[in-house]
Phi, psi and omega in degrees: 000134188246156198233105189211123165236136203207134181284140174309328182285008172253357173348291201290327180296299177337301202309302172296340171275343182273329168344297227274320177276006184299339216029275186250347174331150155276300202277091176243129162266077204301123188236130172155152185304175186278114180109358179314324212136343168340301172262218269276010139256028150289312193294308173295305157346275177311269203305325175298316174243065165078010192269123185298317224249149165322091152313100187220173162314115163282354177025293203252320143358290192076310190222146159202150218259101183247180149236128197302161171268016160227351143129030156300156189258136176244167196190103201252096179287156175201072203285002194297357179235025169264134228235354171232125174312321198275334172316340202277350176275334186285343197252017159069046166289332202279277214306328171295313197290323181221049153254357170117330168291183174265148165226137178233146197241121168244137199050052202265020169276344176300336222205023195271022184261349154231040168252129274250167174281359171251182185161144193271159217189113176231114171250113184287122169264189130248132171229003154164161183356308199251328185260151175205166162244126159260152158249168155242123184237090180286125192229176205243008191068050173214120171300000000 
């Protein structure tokens, strides 16, 4: 388990250490109360590897799709207004969760009866306006 606390204006640093500790994980799974932070360290993410296109909250959606500047595919999940677990089989998760791309997940406790058994675990605190601490997990399909 890895630690990393970081001031919101240290974001992008934050971003490359969790990048660097991903290693071959695909599959990261974003943890924290609403507003922790979530979608904006998704977002630092999403610029560290290069993704051009606007980076937002899939809310209503559930999924929205980017690409990496070396063309890897992100599949940005937000399960929080999903009100049936099996719905997320209707919007076809197995084939994203183990076709090989990245997929990063928010509120993924909506659905933790189909994630896959490995997965990066990133749990975001807020520990006041501007700081906060993540952990890093490499897991086993255990909260």
């Amino acid at each position: 388990m890895l630690t990393i606390q970081y001031r919101l204006d240290q974001i992008q640093e934050a971003a490359r250490q969790i990048i660097a500790e991903a290693g071959e994980d695909r599959i990261w799974v974003f943890q924290g109360q609403m507003g922790a932070g979530k979608t904006t360290m998704i977002k630092a993410l999403a610029k560290e590897m290069g993704v051009k296109d606007q980076v937002s909250s899939p809310t209503f959606g559930i999924v929205n799709e980017y690409e990496s500047s070396v063309g890897a595919k992100i599949y940005h999940f937000d399960f929080y207004r999903l009100d049936d677990p099996t719905e997320a089989l209707d919007i076809g998760i197995e084939e994203y969760f183990y076709g090989g791309d990245y997929c990063w997940i928010e509120w993924a406790e909506k659905i933790a009866q189909f994630l896959p058994d490995s997965f990066l675990l990133i749990r975001i605190k807020p520990e006041s306006e501007i700081n906060r601490t993540i952990t890093l997990q490499h897991s086993r399909n255990a909260d």
